[in-house]
LUMLUM-487641 format. One record per residue (C-alpha): residue in one letter; residue number from 0; x, y negated, z negated. Coordinates in Angstrom, 2 decimals, always signed. Each point is the difference from the previous one (the first is absolute). Layout:
<vexbas>
<vexba aa="a" i="NUM" east="X" north="Y" up="Z"/>
...
</vexbas>
This chain:
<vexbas>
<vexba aa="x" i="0" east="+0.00" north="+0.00" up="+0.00"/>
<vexba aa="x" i="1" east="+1.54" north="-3.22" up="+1.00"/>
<vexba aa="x" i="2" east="-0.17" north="-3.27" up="-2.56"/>
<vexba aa="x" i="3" east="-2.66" north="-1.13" up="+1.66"/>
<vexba aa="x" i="4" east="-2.21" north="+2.86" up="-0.41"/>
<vexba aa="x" i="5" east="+1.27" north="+0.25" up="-3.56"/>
<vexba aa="x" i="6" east="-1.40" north="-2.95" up="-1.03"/>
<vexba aa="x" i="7" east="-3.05" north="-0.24" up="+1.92"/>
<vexba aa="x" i="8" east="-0.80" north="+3.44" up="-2.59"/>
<vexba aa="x" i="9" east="+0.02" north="-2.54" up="-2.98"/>
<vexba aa="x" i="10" east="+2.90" north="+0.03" up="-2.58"/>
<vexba aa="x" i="11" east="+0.79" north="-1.30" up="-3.42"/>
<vexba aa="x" i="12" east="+3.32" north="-1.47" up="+0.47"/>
<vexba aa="x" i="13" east="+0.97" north="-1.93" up="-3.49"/>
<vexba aa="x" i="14" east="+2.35" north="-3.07" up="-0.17"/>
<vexba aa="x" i="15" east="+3.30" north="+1.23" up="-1.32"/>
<vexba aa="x" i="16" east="+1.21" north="-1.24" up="-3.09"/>
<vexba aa="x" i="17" east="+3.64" north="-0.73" up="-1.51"/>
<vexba aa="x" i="18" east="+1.26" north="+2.42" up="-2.63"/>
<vexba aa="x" i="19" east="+2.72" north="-2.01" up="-1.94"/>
<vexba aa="x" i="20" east="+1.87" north="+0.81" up="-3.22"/>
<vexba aa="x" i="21" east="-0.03" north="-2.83" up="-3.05"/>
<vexba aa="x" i="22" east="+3.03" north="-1.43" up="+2.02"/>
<vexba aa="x" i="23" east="-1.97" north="-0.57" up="+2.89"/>
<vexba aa="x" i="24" east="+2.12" north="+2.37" up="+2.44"/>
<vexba aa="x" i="25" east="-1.72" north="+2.43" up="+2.07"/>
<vexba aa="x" i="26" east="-0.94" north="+3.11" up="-2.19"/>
<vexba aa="x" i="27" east="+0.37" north="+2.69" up="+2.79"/>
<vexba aa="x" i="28" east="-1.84" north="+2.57" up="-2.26"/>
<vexba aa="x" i="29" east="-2.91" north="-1.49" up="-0.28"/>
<vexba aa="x" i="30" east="-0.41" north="-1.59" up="+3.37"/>
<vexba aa="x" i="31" east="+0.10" north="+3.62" up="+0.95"/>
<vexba aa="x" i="32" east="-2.48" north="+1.00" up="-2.28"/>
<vexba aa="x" i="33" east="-2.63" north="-2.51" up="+1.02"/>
<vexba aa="x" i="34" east="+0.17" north="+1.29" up="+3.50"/>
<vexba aa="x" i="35" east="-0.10" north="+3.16" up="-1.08"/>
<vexba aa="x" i="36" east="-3.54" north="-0.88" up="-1.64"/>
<vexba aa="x" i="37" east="-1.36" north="-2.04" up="+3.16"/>
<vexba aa="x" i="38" east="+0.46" north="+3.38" up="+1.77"/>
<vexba aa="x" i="39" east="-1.63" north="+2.26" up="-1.93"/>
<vexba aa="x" i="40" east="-2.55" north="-2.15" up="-1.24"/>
<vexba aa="x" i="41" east="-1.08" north="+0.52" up="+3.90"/>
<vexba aa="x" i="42" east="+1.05" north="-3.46" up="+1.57"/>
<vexba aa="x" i="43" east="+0.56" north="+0.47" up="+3.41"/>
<vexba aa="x" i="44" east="+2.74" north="-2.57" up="+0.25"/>
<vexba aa="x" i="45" east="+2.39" north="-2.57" up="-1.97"/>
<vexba aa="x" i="46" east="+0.22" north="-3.55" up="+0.41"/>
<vexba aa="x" i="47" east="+3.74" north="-0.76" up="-0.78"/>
<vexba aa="x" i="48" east="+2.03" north="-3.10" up="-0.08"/>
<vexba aa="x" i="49" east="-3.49" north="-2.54" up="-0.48"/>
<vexba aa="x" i="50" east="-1.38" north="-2.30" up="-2.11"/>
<vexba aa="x" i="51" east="-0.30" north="+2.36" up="-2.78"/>
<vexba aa="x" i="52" east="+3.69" north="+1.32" up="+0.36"/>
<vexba aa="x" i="53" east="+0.99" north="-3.45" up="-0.56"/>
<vexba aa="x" i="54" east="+1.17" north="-1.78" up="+3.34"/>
<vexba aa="x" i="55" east="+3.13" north="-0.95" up="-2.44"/>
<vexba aa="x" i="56" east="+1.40" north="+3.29" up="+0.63"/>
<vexba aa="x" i="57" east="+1.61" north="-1.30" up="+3.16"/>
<vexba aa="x" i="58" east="+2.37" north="-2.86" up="-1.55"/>
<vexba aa="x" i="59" east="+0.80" north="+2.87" up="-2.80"/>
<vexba aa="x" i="60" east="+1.33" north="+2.50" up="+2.77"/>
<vexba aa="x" i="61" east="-2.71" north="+2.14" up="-0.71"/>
<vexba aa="x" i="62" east="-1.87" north="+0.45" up="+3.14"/>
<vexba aa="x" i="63" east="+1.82" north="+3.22" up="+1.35"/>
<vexba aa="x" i="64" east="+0.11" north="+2.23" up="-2.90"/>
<vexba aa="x" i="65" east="-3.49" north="-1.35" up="-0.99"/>
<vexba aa="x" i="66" east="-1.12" north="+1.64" up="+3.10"/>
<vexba aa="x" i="67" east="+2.26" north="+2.87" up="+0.18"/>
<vexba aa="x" i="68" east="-1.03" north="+1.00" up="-3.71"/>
<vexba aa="x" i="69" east="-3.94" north="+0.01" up="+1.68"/>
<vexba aa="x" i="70" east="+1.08" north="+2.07" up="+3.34"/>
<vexba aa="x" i="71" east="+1.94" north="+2.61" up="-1.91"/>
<vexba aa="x" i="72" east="-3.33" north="+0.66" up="-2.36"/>
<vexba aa="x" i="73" east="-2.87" north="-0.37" up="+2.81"/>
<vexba aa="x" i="74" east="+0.09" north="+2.20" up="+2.86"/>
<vexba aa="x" i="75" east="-2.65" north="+1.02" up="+1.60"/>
<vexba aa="x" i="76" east="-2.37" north="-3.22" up="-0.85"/>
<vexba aa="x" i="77" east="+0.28" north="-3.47" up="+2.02"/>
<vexba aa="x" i="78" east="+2.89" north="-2.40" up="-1.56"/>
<vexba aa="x" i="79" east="-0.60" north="-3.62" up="+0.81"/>
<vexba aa="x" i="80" east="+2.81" north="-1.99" up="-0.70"/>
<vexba aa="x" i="81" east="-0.43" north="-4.07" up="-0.58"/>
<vexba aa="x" i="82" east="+1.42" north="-2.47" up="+2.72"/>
<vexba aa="x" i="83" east="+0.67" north="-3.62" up="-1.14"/>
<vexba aa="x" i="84" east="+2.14" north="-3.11" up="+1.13"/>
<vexba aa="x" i="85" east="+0.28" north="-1.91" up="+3.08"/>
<vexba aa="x" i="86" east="+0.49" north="+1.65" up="+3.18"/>
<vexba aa="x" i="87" east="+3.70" north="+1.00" up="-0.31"/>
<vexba aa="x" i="88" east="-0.46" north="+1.75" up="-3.45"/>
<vexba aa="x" i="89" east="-3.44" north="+1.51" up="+0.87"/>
<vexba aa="x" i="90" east="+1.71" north="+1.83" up="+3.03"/>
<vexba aa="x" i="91" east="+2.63" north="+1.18" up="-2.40"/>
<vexba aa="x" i="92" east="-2.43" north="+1.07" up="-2.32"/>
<vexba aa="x" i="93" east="-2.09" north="+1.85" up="+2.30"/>
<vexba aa="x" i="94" east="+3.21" north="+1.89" up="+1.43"/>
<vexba aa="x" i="95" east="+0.83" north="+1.13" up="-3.62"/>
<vexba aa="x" i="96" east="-3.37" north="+1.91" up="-0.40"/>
<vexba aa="x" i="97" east="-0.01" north="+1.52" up="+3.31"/>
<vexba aa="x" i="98" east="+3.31" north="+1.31" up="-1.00"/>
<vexba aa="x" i="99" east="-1.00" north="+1.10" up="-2.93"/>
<vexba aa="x" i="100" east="-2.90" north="+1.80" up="+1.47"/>
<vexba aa="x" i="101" east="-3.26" north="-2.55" up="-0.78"/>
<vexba aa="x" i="102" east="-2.61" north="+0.50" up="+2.33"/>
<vexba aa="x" i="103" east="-1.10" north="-4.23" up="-0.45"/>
<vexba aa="x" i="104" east="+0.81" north="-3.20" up="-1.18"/>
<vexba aa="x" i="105" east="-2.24" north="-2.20" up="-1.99"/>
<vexba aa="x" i="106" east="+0.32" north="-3.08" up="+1.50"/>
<vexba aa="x" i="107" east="+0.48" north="-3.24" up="-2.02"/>
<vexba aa="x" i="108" east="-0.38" north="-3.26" up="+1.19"/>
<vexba aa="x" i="109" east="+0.72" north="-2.07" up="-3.46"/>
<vexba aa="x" i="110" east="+2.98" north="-1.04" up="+1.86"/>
<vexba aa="x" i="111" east="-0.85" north="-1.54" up="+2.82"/>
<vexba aa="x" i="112" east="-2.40" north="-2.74" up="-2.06"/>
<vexba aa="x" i="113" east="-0.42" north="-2.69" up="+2.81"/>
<vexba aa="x" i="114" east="+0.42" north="+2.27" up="+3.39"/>
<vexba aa="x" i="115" east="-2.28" north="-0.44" up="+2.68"/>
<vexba aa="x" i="116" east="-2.66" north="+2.68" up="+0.97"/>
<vexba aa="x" i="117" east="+2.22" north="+0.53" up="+2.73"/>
<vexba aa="x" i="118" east="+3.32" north="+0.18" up="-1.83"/>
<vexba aa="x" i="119" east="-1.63" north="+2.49" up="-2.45"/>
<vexba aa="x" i="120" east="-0.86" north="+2.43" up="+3.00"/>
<vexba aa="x" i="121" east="+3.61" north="-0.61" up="+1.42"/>
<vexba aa="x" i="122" east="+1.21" north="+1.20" up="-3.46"/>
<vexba aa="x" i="123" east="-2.17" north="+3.12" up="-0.21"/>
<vexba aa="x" i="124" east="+0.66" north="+0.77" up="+3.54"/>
<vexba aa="x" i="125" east="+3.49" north="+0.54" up="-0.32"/>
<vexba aa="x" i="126" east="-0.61" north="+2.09" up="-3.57"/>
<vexba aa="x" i="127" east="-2.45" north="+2.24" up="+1.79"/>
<vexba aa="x" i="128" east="+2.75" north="+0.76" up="+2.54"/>
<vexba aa="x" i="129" east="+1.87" north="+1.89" up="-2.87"/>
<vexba aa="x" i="130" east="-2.74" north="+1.73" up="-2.20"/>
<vexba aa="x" i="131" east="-3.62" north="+0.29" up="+0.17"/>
<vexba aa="x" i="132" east="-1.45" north="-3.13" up="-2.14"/>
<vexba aa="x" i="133" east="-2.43" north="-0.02" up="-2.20"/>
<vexba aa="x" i="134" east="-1.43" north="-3.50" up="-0.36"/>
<vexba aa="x" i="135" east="-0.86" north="-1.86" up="-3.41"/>
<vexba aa="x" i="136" east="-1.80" north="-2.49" up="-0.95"/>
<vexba aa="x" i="137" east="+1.29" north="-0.94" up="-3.17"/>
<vexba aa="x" i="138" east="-1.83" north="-2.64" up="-2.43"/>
<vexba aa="x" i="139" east="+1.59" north="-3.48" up="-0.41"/>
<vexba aa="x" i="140" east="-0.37" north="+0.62" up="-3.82"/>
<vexba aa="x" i="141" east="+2.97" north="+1.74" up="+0.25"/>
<vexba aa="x" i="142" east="+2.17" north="-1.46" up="+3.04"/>
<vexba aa="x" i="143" east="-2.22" north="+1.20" up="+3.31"/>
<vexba aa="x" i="144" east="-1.55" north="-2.73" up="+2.25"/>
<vexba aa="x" i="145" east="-3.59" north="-0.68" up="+1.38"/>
<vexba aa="x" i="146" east="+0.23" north="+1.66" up="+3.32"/>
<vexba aa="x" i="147" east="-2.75" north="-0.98" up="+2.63"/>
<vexba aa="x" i="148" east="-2.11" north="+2.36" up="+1.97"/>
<vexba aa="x" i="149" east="+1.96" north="-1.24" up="+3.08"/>
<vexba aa="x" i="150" east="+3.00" north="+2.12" up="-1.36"/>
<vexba aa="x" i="151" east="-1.63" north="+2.92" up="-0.94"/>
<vexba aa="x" i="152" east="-1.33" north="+0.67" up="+3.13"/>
<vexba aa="x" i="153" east="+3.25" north="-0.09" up="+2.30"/>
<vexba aa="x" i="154" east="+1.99" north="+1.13" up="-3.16"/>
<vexba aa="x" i="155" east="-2.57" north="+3.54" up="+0.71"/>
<vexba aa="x" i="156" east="+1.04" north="-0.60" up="+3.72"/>
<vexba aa="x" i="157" east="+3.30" north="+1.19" up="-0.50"/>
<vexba aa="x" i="158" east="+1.56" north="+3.42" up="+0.81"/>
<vexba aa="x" i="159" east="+1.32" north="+1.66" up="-2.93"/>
<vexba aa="x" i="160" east="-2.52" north="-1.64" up="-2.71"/>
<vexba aa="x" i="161" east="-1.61" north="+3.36" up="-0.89"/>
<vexba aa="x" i="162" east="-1.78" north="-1.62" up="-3.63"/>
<vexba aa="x" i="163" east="-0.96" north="-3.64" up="-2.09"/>
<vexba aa="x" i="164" east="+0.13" north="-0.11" up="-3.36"/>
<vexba aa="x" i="165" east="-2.87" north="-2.52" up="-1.11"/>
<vexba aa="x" i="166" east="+1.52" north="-1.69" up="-3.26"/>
<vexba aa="x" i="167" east="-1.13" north="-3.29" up="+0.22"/>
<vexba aa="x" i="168" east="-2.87" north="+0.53" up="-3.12"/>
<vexba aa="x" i="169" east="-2.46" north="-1.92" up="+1.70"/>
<vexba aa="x" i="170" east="-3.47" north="+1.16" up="+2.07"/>
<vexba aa="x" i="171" east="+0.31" north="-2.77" up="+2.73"/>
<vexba aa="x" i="172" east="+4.26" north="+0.81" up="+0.43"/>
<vexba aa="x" i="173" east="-0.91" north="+3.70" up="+0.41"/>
<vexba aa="x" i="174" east="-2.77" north="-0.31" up="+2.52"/>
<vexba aa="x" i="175" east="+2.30" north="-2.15" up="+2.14"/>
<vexba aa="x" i="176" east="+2.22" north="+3.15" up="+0.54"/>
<vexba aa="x" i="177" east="-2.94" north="+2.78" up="-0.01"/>
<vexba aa="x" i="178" east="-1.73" north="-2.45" up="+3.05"/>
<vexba aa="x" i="179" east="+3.32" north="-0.76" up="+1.38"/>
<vexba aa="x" i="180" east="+0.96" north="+3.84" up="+0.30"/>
<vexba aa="x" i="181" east="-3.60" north="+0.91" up="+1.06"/>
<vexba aa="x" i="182" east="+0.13" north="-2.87" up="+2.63"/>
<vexba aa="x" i="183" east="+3.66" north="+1.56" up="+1.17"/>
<vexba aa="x" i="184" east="-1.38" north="+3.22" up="+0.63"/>
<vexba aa="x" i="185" east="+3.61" north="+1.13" up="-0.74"/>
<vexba aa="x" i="186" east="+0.37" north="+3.04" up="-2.00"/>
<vexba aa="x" i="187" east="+0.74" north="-0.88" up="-3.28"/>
<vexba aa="x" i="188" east="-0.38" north="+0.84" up="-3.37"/>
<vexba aa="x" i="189" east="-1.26" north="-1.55" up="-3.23"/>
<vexba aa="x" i="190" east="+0.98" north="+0.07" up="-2.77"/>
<vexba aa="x" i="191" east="-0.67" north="-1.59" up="-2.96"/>
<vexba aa="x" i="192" east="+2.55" north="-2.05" up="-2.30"/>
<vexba aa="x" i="193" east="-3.28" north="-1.83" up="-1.88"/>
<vexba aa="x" i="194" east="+0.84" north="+1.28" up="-3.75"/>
<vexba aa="x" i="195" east="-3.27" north="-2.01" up="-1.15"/>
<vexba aa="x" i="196" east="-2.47" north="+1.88" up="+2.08"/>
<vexba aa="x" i="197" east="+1.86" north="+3.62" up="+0.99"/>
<vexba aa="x" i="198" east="-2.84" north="+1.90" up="-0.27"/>
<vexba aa="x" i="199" east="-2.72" north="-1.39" up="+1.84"/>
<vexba aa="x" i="200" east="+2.97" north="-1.37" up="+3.08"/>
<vexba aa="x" i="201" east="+0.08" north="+3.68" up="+0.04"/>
<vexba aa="x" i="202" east="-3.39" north="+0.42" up="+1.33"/>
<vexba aa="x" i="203" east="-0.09" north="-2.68" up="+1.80"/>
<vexba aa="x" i="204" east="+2.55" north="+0.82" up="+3.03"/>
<vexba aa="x" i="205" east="+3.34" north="+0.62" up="-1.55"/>
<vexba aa="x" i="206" east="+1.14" north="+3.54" up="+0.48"/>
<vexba aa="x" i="207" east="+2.08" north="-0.08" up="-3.57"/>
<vexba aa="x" i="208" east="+1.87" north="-2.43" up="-1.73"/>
<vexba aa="x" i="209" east="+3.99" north="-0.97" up="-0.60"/>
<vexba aa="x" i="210" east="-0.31" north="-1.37" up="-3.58"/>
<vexba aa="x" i="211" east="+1.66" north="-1.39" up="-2.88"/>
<vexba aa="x" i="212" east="-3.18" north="+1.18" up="-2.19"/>
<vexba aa="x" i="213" east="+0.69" north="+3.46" up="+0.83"/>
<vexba aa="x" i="214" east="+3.59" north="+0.10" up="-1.18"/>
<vexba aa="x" i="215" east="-1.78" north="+0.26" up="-3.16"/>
<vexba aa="x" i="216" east="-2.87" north="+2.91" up="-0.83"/>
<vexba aa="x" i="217" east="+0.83" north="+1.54" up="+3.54"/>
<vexba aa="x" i="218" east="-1.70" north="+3.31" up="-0.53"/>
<vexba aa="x" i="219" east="-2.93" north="-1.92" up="-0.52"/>
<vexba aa="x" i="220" east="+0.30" north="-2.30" up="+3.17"/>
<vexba aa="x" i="221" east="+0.64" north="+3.75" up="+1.99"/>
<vexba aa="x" i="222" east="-3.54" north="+1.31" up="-1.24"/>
<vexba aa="x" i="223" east="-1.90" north="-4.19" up="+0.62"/>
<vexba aa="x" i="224" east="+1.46" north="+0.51" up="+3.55"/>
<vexba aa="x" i="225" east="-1.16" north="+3.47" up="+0.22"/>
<vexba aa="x" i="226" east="-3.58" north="-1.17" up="-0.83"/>
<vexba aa="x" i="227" east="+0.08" north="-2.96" up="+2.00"/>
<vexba aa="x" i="228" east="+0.74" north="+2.58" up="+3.34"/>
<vexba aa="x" i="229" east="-3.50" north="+1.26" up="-1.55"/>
<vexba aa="x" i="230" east="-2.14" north="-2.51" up="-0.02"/>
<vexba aa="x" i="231" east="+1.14" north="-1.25" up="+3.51"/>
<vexba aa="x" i="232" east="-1.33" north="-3.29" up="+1.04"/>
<vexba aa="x" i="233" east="-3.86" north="+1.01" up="-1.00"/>
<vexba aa="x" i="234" east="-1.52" north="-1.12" up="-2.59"/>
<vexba aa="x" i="235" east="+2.05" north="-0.72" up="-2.82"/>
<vexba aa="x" i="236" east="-0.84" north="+1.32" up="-3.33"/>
<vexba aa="x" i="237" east="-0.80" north="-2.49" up="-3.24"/>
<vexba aa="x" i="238" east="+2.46" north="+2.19" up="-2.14"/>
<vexba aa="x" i="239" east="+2.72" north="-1.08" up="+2.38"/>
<vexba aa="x" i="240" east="-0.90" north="-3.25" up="+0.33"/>
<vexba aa="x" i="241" east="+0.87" north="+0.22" up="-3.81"/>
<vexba aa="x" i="242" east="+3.09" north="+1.96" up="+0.20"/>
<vexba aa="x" i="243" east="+1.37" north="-3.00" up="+2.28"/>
<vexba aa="x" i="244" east="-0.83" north="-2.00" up="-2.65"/>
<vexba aa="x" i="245" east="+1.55" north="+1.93" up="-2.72"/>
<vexba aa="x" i="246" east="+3.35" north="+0.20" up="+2.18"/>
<vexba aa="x" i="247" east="-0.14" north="-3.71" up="+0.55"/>
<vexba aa="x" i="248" east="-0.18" north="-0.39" up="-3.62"/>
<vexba aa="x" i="249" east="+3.12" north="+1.71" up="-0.18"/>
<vexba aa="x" i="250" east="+2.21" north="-1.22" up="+2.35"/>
<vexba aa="x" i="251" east="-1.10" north="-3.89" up="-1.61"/>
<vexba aa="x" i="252" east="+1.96" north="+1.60" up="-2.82"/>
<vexba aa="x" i="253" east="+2.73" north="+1.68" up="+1.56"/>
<vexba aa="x" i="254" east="+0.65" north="-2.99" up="+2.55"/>
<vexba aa="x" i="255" east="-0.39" north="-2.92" up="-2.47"/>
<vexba aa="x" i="256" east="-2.64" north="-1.45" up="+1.48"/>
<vexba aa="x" i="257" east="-0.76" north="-2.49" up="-2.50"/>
<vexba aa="x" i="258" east="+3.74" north="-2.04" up="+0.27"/>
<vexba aa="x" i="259" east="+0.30" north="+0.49" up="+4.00"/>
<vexba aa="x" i="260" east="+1.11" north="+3.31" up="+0.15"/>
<vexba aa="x" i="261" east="+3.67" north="-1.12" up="-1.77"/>
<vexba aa="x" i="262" east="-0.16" north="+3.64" up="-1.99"/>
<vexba aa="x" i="263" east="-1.15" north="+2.01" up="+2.54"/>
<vexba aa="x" i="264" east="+3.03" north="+2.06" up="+0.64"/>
<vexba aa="x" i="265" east="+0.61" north="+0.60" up="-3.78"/>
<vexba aa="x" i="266" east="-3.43" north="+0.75" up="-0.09"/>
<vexba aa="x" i="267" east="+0.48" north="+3.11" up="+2.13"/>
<vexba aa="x" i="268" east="+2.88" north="+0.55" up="-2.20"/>
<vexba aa="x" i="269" east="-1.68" north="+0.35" up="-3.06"/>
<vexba aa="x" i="270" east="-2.84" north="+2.51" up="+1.21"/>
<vexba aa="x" i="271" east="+3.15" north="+1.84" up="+1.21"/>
<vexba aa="x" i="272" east="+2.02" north="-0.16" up="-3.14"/>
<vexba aa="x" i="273" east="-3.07" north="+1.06" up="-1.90"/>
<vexba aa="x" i="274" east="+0.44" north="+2.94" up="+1.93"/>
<vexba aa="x" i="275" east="+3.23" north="+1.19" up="-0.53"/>
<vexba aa="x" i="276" east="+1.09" north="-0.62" up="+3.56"/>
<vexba aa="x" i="277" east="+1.86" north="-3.50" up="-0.57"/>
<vexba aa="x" i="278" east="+1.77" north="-0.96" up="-2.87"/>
<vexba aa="x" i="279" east="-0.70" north="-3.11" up="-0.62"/>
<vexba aa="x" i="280" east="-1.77" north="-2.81" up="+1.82"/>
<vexba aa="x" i="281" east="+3.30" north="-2.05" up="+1.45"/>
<vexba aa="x" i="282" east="+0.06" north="-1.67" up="+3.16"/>
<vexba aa="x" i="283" east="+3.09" north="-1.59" up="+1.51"/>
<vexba aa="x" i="284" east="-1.42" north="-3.33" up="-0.57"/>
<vexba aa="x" i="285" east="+0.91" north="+0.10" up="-4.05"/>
<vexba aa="x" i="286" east="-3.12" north="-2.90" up="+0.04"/>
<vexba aa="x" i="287" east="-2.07" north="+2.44" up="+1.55"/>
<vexba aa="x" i="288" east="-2.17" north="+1.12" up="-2.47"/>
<vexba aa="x" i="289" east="-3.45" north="+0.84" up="-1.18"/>
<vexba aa="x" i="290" east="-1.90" north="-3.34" up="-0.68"/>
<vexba aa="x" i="291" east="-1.41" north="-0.93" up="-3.28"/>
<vexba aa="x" i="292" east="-3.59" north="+2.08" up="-0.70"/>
<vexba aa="x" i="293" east="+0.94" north="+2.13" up="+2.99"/>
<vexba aa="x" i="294" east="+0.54" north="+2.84" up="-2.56"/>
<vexba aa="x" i="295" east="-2.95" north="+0.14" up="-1.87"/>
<vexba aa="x" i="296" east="-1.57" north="+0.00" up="+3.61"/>
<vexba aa="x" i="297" east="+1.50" north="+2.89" up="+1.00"/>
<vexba aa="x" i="298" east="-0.63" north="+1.94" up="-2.95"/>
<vexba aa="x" i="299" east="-3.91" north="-1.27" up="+0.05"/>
<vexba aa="x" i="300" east="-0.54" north="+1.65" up="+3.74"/>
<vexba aa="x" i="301" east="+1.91" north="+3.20" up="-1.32"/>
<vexba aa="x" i="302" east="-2.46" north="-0.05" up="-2.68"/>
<vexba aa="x" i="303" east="-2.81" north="-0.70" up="+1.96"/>
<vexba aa="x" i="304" east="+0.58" north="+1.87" up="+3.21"/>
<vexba aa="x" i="305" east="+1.74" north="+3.66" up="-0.72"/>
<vexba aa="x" i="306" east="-1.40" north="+1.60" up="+2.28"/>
<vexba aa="x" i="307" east="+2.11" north="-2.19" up="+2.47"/>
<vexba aa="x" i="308" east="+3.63" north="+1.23" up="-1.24"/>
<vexba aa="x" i="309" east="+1.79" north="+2.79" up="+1.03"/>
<vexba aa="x" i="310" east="+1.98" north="+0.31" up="-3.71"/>
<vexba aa="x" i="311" east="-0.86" north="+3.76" up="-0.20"/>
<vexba aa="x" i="312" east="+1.51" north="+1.01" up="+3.52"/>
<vexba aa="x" i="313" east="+3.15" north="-2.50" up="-0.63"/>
<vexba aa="x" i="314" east="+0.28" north="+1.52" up="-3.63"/>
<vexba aa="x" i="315" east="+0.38" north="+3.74" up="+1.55"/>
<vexba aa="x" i="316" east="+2.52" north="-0.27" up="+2.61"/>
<vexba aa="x" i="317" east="+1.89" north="-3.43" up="-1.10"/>
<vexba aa="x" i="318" east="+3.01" north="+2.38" up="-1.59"/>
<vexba aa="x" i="319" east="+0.08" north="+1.92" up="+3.26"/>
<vexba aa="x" i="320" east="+0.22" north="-3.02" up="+2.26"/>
<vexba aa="x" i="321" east="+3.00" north="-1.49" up="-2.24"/>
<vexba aa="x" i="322" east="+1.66" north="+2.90" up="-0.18"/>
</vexbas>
């Protein structure tokens, strides 16, 4: 099955996080480990080298074994590596993972702030050349840019864009690239990046979803994604309607909502420390932290939502997957 076909089937691909001891150095044991848990929690493919994986790792030199650590521990499912900078870096970027034996590259455009509609296709023209891209629209909340309809559609023009990651956590933003890739009638998939409505997006034209939600509770995102394939695009039930809102709830917590999103990768962090699978919370950033009630949040959604963790799969095989 080519990548194409892969994800047109629907996966749960998580955004990768950044295992890091108390020194904030890579800790190779653990990074290992959390791949280890995407795959067999069921995810169909890793998201490495994104938002969620810290784009810091790049100035720290730790882009290559970053993604090596993920390669070496996922065969089999689809490995989607993260490509970021202006034009000369992105191509260098996008070599790296097709070396390394990624089947995509998320595309970024945070760097190119004030390029032209044209200048932006130039740039993923040239990427596309090297691996098949996987386009994302990433919320200005946390560096992306408003991206007009006008770009979506040629952006779904162009050969080698086999998927769009719809990130921008907005309604109006995301129908600009469902219309824009309907309009195309190019042969591209959907996917969605929307961490504050997964679950309905899901049954509402994206095939699965490349998340930084589901680094966190992944067994349970496997099984929501598994239902969703279920209910189809009929009518959608009122329970699930309520289990979107549940999940929203959730990621509010996780992604710091409240003070702009400033603790959501330490949010992740802490679900995943809970677990056993991190050690602490660190990010490279030492001012990266949880914000101040984001703790209390997090424990009031594990309190009020158990049913969405996935504690008692992580709790039997966590030993096995850091071993």
């Amino acid at each position: 099955m080519d990548l194409r076909a892969k994800l047109k089937t629907g996966l749960v691909i998580p955004a990768h996080p950044l295992a890091l001891t108390a020194q904030r150095k890579l800790d190779e044991r653990r990074q290992r480990a959390l791949t280890r848990y995407y795959r067999d929690a069921g995810a169909g493919g890793v998201a490495v080298a994104v938002h969620t994986t810290q784009f810091a790792i790049r100035e720290r030199g730790l882009l290559r074994p970053v993604l090596e650590l993920a390669a070496a521990e996922a065969p089999g499912i689809v490995k989607i590596a993260g490509v970021c900078g202006p034009t000369p870096q992105a191509l260098a970027e996008a070599a790296l993972a097709k070396d390394l034996g990624y089947d995509a590259g998320l595309l970024s455009l945070a760097a190119l702030p004030h390029a032209s509609v044209d200048e932006l296709i130039a740039h993923a023209t040239e990427v596309a050349r090297v691996i098949p891209v996987f386009g994302f629209y990433l919320q200005p909340a946390v560096g992306g840019r408003v991206l007009p309809y006008a770009f979506w559609r040629r952006f779904a023009e162009i050969e080698g864009v086999v998927a769009i990651k719809m990130a921008p956590f907005n309604r109006y933003q995301t129908l600009d690239v469902q219309r824009a890739v309907e309009d195309s009638g190019a042969d591209v998939v959907l996917y969605t990046g929307n961490d504050d409505n997964i679950l309905l997006d899901l049954v509402s034209g994206c095939a699965g979803g490349l998340l930084g939600h589901w680094s966190v509770w992944t067994r349970r995102a496997v099984q929501h994604l598994a239902s969703a394939h279920l209910i189809g695009h009929g009518d959608v039930p009122r329970s699930w309607i309520q289990l979107n809102r549940e999940v929203t709830d959730s990621n509010a917590a996780f992604f710091d909502v409240a003070h702009g999103f400033h603790g959501c990768i330490a949010g992740l962090h802490e679900v995943l420390r809970r677990q056993g699978l991190l050690e602490g919370r660190w990010c490279l950033d030492p001012n990266e932290d949880l914000s101040p009630g984001q703790l209390d949040e997090i424990d009031r959604v594990y309190r009020q939502y158990p049913h969405l963790s996935d504690d008692d799969f992580v709790r039997e095989h966590v030993h096995r997957w850091l071993a």
